[in-house]
N, C-alpha and C positions, 0 to 999 in steps of 0.2 A: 567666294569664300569669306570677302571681309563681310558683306551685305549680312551672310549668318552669324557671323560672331556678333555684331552689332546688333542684331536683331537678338540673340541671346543675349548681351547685356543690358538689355532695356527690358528683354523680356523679366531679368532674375534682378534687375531694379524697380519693376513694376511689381514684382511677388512678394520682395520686401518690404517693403513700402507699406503694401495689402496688411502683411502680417504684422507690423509695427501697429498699425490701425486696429487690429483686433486686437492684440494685447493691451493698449489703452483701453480699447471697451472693455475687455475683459477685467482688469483692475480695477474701474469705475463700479462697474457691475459685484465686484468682489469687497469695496469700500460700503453700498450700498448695503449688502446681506449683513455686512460687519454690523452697521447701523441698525439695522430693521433685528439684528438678533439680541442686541443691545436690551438685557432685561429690566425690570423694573419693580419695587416694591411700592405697593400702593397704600394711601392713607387718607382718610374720612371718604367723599362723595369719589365717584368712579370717575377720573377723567381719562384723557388719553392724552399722547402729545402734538397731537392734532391741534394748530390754529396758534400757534407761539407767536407772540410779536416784538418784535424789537424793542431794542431799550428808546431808542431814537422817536419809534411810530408812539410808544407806550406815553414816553415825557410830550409828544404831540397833543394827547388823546386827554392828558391831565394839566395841560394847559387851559383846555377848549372845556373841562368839567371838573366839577367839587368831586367828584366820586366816579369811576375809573372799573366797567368789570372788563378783565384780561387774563390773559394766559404767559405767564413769563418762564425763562427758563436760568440755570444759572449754576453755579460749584458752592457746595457747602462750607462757611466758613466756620460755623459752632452750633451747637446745637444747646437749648439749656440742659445742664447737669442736674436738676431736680427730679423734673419731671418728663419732659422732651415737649416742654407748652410753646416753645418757639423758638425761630431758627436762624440765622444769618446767612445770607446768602448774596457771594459776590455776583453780581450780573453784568454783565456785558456793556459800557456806557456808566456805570452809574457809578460814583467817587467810592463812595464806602458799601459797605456790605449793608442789606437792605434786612428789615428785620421784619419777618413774616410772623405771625400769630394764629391762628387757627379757630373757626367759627363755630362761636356757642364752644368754645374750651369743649370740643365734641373729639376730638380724636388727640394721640400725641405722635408723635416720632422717635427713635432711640435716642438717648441721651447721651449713647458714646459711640464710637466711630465712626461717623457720617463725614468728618472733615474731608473737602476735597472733590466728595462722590456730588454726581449731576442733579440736578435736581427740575422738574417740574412746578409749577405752581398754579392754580387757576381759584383767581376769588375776586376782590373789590380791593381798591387799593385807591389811597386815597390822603392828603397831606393834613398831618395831626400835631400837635403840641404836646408833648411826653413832658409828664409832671417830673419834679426831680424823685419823690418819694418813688414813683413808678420808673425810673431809672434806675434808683439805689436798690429797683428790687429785682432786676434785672441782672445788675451787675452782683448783687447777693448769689442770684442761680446761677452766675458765669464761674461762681469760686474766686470774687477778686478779694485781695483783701481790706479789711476795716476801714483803711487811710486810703484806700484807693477808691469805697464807697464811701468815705466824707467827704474826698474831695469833689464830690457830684453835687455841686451846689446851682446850678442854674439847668431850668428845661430844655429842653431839643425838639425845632419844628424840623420832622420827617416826613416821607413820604410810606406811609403806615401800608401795608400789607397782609387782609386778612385772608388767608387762603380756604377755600371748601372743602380743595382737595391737595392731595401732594402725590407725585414721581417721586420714588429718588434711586437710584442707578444701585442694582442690587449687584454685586460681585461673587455672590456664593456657588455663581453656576459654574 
């Protein structure tokens, strides 16, 4: 008699156990679909989000060269208020928000509620000298105001970002 109880308790410790296993796969597999359903608005040349590279491999890659083409990813920090000609975008590793630009001024993005939403990017990215004029015109399209564009008195060496294409995480679905 104990031989079967013990054997039933190992048996219905072994079936639990089994089914603790599936429900991890099952969640795994339920986070995945979450991801792959995850929609997306697209902008200028077709990309996909296929081939993203880290901020880490990306600062590797623009060490080793003057000019950089890659695939990054990252949350919207502002978009311009003018026209939507370029965007900021926190990424992953990198101190401040990186400002993307768009090639041949050939497509734009919406100029209001993008804060926040994901983003894609794939173009040539590459470290540039931003003149102050091209600062003050920048901060012009961000809505700062007058004393906050005089006070841009010296350039900024960035690492420039001009993108082919954009992702950016649509939520209207």
């Amino acid at each position: 008699m104990k031989k079967i109880i013990y054997t039933l308790f190992i048996a219905l410790g072994l079936f639990a156990c089994q089914n603790s296993q599936e429900n991890e796969s099952n969640k795994e597999q339920e986070a995945v679909k979450v991801e792959e359903s995850k929609s997306y608005a697209a902008y200028g040349e077709e990309i996909n989000s296929d081939g993203i590279v880290s901020y880490e491999e990306f600062a590797s890659m623009l060490n080793e060269n003057d000019t950089v083409a890659v695939k990054l990813s990252g949350e919207i920090d502002k978009t311009c208020k003018v026209k939507g000609c370029w965007m900021k975008v926190n990424v992953e590793g990198e101190e401040n928000p990186m400002h993307i630009t768009f090639k041949d001024y050939g497509f734009f993005v919406p100029k209001e509620g993008m804060e926040n939403k994901a983003a894609i990017f794939e173009g040539i990215a590459f470290v540039d000298t931003i003149s102050v004029e091209m600062l003050q015109h920048y901060a012009e399209d961000e809505g700062l105001s007058e004393e906050e564009i005089a006070a841009i008195i010296e350039p900024e060496v960035v690492v420039t970002f001009e993108a082919s294409g954009v992702l950016i995480e649509d939520s209207r679905k």
